[in-house]
N, C-alpha and C positions, 0 to 999 in steps of 0.2 A: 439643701439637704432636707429634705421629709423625714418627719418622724411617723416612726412605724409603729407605736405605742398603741396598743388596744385603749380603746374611752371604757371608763365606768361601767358603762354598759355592754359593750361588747366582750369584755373581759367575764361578766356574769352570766352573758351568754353563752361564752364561749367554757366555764365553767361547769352550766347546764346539762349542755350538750355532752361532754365527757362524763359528767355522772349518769346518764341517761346511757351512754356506750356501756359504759361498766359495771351496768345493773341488766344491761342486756345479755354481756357476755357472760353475765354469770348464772345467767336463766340458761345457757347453753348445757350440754350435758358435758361430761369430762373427757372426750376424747372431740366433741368439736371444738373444746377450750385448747387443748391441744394443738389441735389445727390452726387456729386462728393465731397462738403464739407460736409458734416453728416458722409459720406461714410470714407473719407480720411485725412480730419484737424478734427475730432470729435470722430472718430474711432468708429463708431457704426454700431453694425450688423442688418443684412438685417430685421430681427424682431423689432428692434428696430427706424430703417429707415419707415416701414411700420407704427408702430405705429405715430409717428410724421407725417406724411403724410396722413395720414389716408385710408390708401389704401392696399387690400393685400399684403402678403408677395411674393406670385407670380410675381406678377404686377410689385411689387419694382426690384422685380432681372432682371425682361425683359427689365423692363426700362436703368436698371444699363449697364447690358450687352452692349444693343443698344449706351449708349449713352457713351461709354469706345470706341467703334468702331467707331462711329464720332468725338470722340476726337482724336483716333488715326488718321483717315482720312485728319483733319484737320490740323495734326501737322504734315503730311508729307508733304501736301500739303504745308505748309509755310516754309517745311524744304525747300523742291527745288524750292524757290519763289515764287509759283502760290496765286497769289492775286484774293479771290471768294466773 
């Protein structure tokens, strides 16, 4: 049996990395915070995002896209400490 236990360190790391997610999401504006939770803590598809929102299905995916791409921008940015 393997134990699947994070080490010391992976555990801090792995802590890091979620503070660094959650300082990004929060640099987002309020309807991509939206997005990102309907999308990912709610697990709903893009049909179903549009409906809640009231906005086509198109619309919801451009926005998801775009706002996937500033989240990542923003978490590399705070990976290598650039403070924006």
């Amino acid at each position: 049996m393997e134990d699947d236990a994070l080490t010391p360190e992976q555990y801090t790391e792995q802590q890091e990395n979620y503070e660094r997610l959650y300082q990004s999401i929060a640099r987002l504006t309020a309807l991509q915070r939206e997005l990102v939770r309907l999308r990912y803590r709610n697990g709903l598809r893009f049909a179903e995002i549009a409906a809640v929102l009231e906005k086509p299905e198109g619309t919801v995916r451009q926005l998801f896209v775009r706002t996937v791409r500033q989240l990542r921008t923003i978490y590399d940015q705070l990976e290598r400490g650039e403070q924006r």
